[in-house]
C-alpha positions in Angstrom: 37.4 -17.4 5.7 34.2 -16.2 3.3 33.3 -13.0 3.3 29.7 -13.9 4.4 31.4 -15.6 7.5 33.3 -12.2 8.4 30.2 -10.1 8.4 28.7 -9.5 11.6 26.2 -11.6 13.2 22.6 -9.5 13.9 20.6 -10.3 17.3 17.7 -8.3 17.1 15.1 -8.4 20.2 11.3 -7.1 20.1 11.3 -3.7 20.2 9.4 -1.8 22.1 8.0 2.0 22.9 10.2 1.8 26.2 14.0 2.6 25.9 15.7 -1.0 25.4 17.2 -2.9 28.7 21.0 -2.9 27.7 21.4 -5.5 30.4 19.2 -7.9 27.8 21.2 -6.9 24.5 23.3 -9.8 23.3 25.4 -7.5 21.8 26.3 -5.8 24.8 30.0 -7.3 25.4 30.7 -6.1 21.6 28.9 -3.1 20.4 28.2 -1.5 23.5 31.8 -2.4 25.1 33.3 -0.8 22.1 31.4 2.6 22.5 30.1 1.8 19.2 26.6 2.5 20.5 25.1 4.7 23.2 21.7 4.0 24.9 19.2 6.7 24.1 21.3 8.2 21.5 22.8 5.5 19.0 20.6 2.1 19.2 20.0 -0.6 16.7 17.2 -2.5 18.6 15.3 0.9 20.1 12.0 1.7 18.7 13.5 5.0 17.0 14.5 5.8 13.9 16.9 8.6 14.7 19.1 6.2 16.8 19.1 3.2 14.2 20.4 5.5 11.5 22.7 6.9 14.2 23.8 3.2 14.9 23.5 2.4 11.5 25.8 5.5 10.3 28.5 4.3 12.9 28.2 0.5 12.0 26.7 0.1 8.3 28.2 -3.2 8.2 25.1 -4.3 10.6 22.8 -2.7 8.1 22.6 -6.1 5.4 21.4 -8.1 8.6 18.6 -5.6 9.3 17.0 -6.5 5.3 14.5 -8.8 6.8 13.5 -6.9 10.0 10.0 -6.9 10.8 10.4 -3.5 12.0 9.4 -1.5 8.8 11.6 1.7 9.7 14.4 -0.5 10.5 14.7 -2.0 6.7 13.9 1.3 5.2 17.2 2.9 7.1 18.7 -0.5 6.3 18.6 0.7 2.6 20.8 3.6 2.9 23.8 1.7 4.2 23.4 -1.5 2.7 26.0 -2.2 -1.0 23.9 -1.2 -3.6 23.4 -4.8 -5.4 21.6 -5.7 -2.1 19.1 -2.6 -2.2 16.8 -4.5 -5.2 15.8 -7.4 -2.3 13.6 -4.9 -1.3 11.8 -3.6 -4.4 8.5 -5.0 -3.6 8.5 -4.3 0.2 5.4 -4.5 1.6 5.8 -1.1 3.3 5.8 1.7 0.7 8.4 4.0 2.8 10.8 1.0 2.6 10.2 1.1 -1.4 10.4 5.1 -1.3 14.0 3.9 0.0 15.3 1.5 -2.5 13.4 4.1 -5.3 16.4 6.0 -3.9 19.4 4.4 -4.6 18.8 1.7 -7.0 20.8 2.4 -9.7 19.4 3.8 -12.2 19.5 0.9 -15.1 16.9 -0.8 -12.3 14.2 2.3 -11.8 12.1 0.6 -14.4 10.9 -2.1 -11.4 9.4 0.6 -9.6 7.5 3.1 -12.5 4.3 1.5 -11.8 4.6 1.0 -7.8 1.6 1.3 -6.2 2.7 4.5 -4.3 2.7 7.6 -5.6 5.7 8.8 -3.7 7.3 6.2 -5.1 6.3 6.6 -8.9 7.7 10.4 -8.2 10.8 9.5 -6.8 11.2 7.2 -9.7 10.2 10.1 -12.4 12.8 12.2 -10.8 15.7 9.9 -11.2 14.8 7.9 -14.3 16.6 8.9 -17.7 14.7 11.4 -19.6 14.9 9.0 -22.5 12.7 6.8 -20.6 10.1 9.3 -18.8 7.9 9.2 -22.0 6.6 5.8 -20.3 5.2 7.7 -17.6 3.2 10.1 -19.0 -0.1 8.7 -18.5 0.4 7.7 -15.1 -3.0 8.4 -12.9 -1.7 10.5 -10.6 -1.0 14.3 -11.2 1.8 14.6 -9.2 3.8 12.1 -10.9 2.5 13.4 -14.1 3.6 17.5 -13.2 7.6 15.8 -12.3 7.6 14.4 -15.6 6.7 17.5 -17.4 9.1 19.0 -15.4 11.9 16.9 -16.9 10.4 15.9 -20.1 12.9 16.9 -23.3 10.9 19.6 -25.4 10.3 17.6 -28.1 7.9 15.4 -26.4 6.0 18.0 -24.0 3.1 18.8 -26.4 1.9 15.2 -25.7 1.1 17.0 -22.1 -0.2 20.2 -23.0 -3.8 18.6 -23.2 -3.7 17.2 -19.6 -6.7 16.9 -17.8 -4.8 18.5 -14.5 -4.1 22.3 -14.5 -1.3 21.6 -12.4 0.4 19.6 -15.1 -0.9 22.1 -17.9 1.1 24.9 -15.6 4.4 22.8 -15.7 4.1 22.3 -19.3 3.4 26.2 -19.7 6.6 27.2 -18.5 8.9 24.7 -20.7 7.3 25.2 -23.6 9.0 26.7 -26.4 8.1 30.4 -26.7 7.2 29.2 -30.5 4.8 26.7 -29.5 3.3 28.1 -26.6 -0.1 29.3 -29.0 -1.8 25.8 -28.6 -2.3 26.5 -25.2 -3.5 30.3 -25.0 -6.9 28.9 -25.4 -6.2 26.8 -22.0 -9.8 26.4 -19.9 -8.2 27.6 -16.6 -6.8 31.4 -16.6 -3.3 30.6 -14.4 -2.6 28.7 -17.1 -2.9 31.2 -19.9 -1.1 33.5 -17.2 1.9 31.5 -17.8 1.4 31.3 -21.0 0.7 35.2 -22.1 3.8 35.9 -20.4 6.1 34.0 -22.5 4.4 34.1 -25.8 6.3 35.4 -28.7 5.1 39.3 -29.0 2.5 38.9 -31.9 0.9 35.8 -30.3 0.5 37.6 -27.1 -1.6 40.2 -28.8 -4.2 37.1 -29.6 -4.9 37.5 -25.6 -5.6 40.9 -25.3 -9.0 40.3 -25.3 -9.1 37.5 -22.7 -11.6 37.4 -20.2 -9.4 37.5 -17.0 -8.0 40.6 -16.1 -4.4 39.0 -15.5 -4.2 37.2 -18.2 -4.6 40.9 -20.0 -2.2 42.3 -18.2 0.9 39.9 -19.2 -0.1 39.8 -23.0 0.4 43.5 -22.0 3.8 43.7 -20.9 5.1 41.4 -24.5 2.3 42.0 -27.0 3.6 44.7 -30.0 2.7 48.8 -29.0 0.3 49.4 -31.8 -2.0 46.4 -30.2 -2.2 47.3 -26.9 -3.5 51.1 -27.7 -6.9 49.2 -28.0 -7.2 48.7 -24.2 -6.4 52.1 -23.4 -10.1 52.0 -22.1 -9.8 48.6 -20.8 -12.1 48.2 -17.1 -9.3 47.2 -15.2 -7.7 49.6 -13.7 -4.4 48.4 -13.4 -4.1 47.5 -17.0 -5.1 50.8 -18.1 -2.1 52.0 -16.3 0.5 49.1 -18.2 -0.9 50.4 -20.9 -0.4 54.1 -20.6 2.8 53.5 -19.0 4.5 51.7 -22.0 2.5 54.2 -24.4 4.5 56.9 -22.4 7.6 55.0 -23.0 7.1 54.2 -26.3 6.8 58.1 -27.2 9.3 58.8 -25.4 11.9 57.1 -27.0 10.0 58.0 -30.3 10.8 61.5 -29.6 14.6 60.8 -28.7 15.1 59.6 -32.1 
């Protein structure tokens, strides 16, 4: 006997907002008689996705049958049980929570299908899984999220490529990988949370170059890392509380000065 004959035949009927009649199931003297199922709880042919995974969980050899279901939820649970040569039948599902499935566990050597998938979700799970040797291909994809999970994953070498993104978010991601060394091509970044980011992991004497920026926060980290004799010059600075960082680490400074 072939292995296709052994698996398990697949009876599906409509289903519907209603709990299923288990009188009408034709798997009723199998499944249900086994207690491999339980109305309300564990249901392949219910209109719920918590009991088809619940079924499916239980009985995953019934889950190859369910590929072609019209019933979008049904193939996208489908995916998590089915062998994992089978899950690439489904990489252009017309559903895109199906695809968000399969994005899931195809194996990795097959992601590439998927890096331009119409859904963003998708394209994300993708950026998340695919090998950083590859992600370089998806770096000027047209949506920011995707974008932002690829900077987030990006090898050093190749970030600067993102640090002139035209989304802050992205920008903000690529701030805080950065090398310390090369952070300086973005301290002149147009939006302020990045150069937040960015003043607070500069290397000390390139932190100084932001002493004079215009947002008060942005002052206050180049602060904390620039060298002592550059931040004397905001001793009189209009923000309170960066006076105060200021005369704090003056404070310290002598202190220690005077220890020695």
């Amino acid at each position: 006997m072939s292995e296709q004959s052994r698996r398990p035949g697949l009876h599906l009927v409509a289903a519907e907002i209603a709990p299923p009649d288990c009188g009408r199931c034709p798997h009723r003297e199998t499944v249900l008689e086994a207690g491999r199922c339980q109305p309300g709880d564990s249901c392949l042919i219910a209109h719920s996705g918590r009991q088809i995974d619940r079924f499916l969980s239980r009985n995953p050899e019934y889950a190859e049958a369910c590929l072609n279901d019209l019933f979008w939820e049904r193939r996208a649970i489908a995916v998590r049980y089915v062998a994992r040569e089978r899950v690439a039948e489904l990489v252009h599902d017309p559903d895109e929570v199906v695809r968000r499935a399969v994005a899931i566990r195809l194996p990795i050597e097959e992601l590439g299908a998927l890096r331009q998938d119409p859904d963003r979700e998708v394209r994300i799970t993708v950026a998340a899984r695919l090998p950083v040797d590859q992600l370089e291909r998806m770096i000027d994809d047209t949506d920011y999220l995707v974008r932002q999970h690829v900077a987030e994953r990006l090898p050093h070498g190749r970030l600067p490529r993102m640090a002139d993104d035209s989304d802050r978010e992205v920008r903000k991601a690529v701030a805080r990988r950065l090398p310390a060394f090369a952070l300086k091509r973005m301290a002149g970044d147009p939006e302020a949370e990045v150069r937040r980011i960015v003043a607070a992991r500069l290397l000390p004497e390139d932190a100084a170059g932001l002493l004079t920026d215009p947002d008060w926060l942005v002052r206050l980290e180049a602060v904390r890392h620039a060298p002592m004799q550059a931040i004397a010059e905001l001793i009189d600075d209009p923000e309170p509380d960066v006076r105060t960082l200021v005369y704090a680490r003056l404070e310290e400074f002598l202190k220690q000065d005077e220890s020695t």
